[in-house]
Backbone as a ProteinNet text record, in pm:
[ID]
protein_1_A
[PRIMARY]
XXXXXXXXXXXXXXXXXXXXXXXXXXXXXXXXXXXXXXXXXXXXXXXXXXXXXXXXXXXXXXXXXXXXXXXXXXXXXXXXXXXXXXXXXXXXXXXXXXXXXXXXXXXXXXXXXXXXXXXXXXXXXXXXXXXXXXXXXXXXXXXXXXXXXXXX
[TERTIARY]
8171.5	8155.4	8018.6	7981.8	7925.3	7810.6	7853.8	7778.2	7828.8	7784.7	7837.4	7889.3	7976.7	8042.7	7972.6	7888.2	7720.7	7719.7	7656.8	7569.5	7681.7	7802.9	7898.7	7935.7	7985.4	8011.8	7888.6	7745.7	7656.6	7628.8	7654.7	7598.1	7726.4	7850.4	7960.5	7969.5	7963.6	7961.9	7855.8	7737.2	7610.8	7642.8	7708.2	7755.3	7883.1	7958.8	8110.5	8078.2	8019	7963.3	8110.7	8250.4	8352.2	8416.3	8375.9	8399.8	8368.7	8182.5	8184	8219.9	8240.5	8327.8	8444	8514	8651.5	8669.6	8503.7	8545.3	8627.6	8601	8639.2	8619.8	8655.2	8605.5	8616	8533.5	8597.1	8620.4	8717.4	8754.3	8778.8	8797.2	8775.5	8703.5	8658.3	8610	8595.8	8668.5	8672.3	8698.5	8670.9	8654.3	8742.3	8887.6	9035.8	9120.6	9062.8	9083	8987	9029.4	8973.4	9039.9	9016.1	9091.9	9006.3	9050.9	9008.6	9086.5	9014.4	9117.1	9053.7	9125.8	9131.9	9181.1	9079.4	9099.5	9167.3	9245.9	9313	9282.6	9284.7	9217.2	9265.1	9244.7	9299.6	9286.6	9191.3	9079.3	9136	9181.8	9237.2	9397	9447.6	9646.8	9672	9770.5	9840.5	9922.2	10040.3	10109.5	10216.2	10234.7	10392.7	10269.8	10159.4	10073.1	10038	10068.8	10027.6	9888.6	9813.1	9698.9	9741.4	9669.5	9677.8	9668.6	9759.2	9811.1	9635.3	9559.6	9435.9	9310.2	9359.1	9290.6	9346	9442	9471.7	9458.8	9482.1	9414.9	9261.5	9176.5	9076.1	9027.2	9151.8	9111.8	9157	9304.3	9342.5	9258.3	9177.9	9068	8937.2	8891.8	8786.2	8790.5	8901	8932.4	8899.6	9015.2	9006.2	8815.4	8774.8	8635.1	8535.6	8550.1	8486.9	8514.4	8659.4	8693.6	8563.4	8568.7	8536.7	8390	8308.2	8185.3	8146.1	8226.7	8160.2	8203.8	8307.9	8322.9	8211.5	8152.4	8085.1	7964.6	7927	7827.4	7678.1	7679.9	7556.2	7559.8	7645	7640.9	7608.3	7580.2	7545.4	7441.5	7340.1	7232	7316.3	7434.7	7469.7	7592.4	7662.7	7813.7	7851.4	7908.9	7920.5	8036.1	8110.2	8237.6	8280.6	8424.1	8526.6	8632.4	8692.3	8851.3	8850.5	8966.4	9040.7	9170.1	9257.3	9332.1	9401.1	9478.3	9507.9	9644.6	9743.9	9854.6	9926.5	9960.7	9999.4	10179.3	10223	10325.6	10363.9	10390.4	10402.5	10519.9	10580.2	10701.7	10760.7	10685.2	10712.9	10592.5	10639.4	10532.7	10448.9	10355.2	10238.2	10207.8	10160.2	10144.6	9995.1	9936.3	9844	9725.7	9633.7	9524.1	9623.3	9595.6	9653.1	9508.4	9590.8	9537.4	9524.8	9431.8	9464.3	9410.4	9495.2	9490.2	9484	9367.6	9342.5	9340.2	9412.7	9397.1	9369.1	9314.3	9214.4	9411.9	9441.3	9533	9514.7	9349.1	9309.6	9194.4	9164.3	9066.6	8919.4	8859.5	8692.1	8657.3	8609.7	8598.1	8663.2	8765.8	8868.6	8799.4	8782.5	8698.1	8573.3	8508.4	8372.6	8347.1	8462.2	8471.9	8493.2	8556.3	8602.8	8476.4	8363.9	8289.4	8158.7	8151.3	8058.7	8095.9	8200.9	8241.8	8264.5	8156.2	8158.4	8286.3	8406.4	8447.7	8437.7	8567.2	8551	8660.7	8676.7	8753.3	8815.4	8962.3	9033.5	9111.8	9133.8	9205.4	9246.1	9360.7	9399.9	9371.5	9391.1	9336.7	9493.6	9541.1	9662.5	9641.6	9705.8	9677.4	9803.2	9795.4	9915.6	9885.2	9914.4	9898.2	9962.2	9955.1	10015	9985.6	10106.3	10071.5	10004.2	10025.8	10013.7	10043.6	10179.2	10276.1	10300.4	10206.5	10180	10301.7	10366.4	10488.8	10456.4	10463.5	10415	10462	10369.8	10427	10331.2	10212.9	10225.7	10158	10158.2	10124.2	10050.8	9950.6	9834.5	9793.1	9785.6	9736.8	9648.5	9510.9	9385.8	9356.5	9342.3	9294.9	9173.6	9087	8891.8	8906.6	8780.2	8709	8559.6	8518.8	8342.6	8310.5	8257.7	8173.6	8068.6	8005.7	7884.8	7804.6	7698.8	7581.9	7536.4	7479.5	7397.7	7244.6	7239	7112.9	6981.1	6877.5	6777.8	6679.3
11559.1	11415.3	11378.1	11274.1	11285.1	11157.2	11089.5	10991	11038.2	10998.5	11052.5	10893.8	10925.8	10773	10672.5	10746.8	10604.5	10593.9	10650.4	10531.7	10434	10493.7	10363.3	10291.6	10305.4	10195.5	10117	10116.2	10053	9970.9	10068.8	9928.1	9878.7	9877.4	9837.7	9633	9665.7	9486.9	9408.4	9478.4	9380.6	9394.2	9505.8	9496.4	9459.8	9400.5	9317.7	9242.6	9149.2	9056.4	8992.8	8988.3	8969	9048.4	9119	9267.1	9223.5	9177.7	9118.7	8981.5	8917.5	8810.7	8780.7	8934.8	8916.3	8987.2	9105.6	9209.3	9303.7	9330.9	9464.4	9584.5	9694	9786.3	9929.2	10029.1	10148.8	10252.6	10320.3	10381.8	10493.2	10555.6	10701.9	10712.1	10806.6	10808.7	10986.4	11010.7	11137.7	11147	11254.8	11243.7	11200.7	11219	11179.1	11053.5	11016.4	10903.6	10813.3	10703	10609.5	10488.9	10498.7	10437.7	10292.8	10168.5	9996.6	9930.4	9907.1	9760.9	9601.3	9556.2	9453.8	9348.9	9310.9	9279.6	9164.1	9136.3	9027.6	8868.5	8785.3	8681.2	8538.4	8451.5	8304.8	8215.6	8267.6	8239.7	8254.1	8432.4	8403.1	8435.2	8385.7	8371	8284.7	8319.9	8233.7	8122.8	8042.2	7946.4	8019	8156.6	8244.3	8258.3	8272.7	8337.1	8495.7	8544.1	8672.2	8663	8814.7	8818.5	8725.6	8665.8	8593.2	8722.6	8665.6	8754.2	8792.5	8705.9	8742.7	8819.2	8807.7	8905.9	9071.6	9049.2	9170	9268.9	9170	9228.8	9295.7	9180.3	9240.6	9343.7	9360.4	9473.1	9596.6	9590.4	9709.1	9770.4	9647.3	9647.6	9727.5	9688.6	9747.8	9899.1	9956.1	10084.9	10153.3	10131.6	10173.2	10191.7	10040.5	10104.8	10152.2	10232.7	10305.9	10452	10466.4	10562.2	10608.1	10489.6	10530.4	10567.1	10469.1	10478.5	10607.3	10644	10801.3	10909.2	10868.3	10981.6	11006	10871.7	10849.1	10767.5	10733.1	10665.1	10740	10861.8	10893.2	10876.1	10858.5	10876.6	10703.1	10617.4	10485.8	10461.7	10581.7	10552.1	10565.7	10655.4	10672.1	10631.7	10571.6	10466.1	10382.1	10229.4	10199.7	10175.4	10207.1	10170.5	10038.2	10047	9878.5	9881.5	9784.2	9789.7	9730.2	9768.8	9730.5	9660.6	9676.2	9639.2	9660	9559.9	9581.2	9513.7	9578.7	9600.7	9561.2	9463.7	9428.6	9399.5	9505.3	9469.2	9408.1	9315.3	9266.5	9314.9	9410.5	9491.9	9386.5	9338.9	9301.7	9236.8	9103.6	9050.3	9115.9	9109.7	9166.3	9105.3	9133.3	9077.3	9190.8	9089.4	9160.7	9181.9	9297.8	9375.3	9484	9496.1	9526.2	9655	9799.8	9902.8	9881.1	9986.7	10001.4	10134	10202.3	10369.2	10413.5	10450.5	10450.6	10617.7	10644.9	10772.7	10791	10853.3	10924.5	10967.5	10914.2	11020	11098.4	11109.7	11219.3	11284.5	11390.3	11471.7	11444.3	11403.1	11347.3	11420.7	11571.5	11648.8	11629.5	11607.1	11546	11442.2	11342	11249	11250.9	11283.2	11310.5	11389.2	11512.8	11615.6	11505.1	11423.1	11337.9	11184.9	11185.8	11108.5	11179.6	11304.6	11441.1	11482.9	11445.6	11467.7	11346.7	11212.2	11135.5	11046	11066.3	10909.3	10820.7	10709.2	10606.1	10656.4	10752.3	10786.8	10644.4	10678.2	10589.5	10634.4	10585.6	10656.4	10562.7	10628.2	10535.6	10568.6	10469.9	10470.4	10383.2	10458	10400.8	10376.7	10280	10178.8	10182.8	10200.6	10183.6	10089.1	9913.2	9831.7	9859.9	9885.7	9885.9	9776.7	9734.4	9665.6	9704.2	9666.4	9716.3	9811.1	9854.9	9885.1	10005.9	10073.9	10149.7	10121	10035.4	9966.5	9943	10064	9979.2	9834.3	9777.4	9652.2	9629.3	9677.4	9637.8	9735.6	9779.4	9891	9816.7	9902.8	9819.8	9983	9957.1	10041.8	9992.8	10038.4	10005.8	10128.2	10059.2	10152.6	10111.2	10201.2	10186.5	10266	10253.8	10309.9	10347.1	10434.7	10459.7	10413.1	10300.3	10260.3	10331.7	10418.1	10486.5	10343.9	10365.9	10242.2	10302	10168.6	10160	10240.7	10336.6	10371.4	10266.9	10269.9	10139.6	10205.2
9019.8	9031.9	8976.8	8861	8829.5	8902.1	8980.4	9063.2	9201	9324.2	9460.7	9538.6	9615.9	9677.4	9737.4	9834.1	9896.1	9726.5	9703.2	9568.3	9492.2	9477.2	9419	9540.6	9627	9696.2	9750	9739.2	9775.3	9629.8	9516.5	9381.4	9332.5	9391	9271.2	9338.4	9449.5	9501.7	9470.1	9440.7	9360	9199.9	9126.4	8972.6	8972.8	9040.3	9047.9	9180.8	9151.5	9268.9	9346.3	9237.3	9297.2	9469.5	9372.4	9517.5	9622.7	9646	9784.6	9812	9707.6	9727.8	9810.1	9791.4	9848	9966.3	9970	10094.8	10052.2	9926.5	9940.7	10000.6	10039.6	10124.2	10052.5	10060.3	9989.8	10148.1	10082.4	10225	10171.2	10030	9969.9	9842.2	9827.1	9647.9	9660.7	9529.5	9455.3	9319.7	9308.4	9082.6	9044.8	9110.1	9081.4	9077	9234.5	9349.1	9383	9383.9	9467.3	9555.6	9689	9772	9822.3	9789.8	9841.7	9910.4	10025.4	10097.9	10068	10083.3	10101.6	10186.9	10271.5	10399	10369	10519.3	10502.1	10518.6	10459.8	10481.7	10450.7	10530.9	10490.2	10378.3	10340.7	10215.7	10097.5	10075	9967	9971.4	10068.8	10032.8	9922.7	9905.8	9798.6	9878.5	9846.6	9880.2	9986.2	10043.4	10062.1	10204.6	10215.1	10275.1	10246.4	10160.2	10141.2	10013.9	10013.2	9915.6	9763.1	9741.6	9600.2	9483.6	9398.5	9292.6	9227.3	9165.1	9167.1	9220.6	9380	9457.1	9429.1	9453.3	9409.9	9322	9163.9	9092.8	9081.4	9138.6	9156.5	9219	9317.9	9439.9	9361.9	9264.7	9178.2	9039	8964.4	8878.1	8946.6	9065.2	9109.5	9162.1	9165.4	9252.9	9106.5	8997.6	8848.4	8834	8821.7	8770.2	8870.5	8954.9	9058.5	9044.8	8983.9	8937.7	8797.3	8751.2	8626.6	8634.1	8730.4	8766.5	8824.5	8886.6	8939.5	8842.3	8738.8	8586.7	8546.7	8506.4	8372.8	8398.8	8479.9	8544.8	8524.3	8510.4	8447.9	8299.8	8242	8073.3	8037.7	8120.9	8080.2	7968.2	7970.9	7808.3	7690.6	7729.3	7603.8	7562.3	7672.9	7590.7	7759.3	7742.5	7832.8	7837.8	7945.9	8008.2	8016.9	7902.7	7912.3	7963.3	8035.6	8052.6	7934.8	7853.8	7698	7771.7	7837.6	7886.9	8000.6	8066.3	8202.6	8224.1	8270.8	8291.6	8468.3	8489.8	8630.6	8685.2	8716.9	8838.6	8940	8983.3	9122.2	9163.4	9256.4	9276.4	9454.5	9497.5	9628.2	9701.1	9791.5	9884.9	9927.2	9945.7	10003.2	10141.9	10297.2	10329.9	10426	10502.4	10571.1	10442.9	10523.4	10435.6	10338.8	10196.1	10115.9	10081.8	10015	9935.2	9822.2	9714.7	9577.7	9582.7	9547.4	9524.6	9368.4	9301.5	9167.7	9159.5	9032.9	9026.2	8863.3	8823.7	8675.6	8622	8498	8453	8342.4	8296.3	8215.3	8273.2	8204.9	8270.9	8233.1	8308	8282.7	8163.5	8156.9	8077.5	7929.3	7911.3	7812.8	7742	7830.3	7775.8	7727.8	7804.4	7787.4	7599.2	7657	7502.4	7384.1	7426.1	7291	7250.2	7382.1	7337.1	7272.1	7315.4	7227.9	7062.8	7071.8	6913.8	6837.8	6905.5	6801.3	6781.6	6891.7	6899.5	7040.6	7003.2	7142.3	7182.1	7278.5	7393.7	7471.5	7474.1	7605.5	7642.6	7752.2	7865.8	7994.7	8094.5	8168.5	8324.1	8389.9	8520	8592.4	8697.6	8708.8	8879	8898.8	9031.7	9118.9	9224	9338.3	9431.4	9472.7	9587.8	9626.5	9805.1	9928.7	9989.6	10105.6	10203.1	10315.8	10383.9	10547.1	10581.5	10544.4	10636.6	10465.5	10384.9	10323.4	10178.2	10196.9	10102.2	9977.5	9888.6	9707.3	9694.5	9691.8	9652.9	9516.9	9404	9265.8	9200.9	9030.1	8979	8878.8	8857	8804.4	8704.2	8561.1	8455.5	8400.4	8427.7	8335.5	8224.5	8106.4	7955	7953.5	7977.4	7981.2	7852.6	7784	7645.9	7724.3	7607.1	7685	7490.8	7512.9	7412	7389.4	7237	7228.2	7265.6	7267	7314.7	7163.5	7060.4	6943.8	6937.4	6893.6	6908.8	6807.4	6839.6	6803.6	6765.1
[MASK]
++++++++++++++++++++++++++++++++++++++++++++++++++++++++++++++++++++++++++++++++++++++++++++++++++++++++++++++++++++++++++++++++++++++++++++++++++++++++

């Protein structure tokens, strides 16, 4: 692991100020995994009363780049981490405090090898929302790149 979980979950809500916006929570982090709730709240339901389709995303976006932050999070002098694109399911209501279970589906190393030899590596980060009651309810695929950073 190339960052440790205190240090991302203490800087990712001041560098995605959304995060504490919404209360996000981290409740796992590993090189592989990363586990977020999202508490439940009046604030941000939608019209059905369940999490707003937006929150969610954010809660499935932020697990992805936490993932990515403890990959690659030391290599920031030398290329910075993008979502290129992002991919959303809504499979079923959501109701209550909702999960996002992010898991790496390439191997850090992999990547890394392919940003050492001089290209822009991408790769995916794949998302599972739960409800409450542990119920997939949406699948969320983020494609991050590690941009070289311009040398000056």
């Amino acid at each position: 692991m190339a960052i440790d979980f205190e240090t991302v979950r203490t800087s990712m809500p001041t560098a995605v100020p959304m995060m504490g916006t919404l209360n996000i929570e981290f409740l796992e982090l590993e090189s592989q995994r990363c586990l977020l709730r999202l508490p439940d709240s009046a604030e941000y339901h939608n019209h059905i009363g369940g999490p707003h389709a937006g929150a969610m995303f954010t809660l499935a976006e932020s697990a992805s780049g936490a993932l990515v932050l403890t990959n690659f999070g030391d290599r920031l002098a030398e290329a910075t981490p993008l979502a290129v694109e992002a991919t959303i399911r809504y499979l079923k209501v959501a109701m209550g405090d909702v999960t996002a279970e992010a898991t790496m589906a390439s191997d850090p190393a992999d990547v890394l090898a392919e940003l050492a030899a001089g290209s822009r590596p991408e790769f995916e980060v794949v998302v599972t929302i739960r409800d409450r009651d542990g119920v997939d309810t949406g699948l969320m695929t983020v494609l991050w790149t590690l941009r070289p950073n311009r040398r000056r």
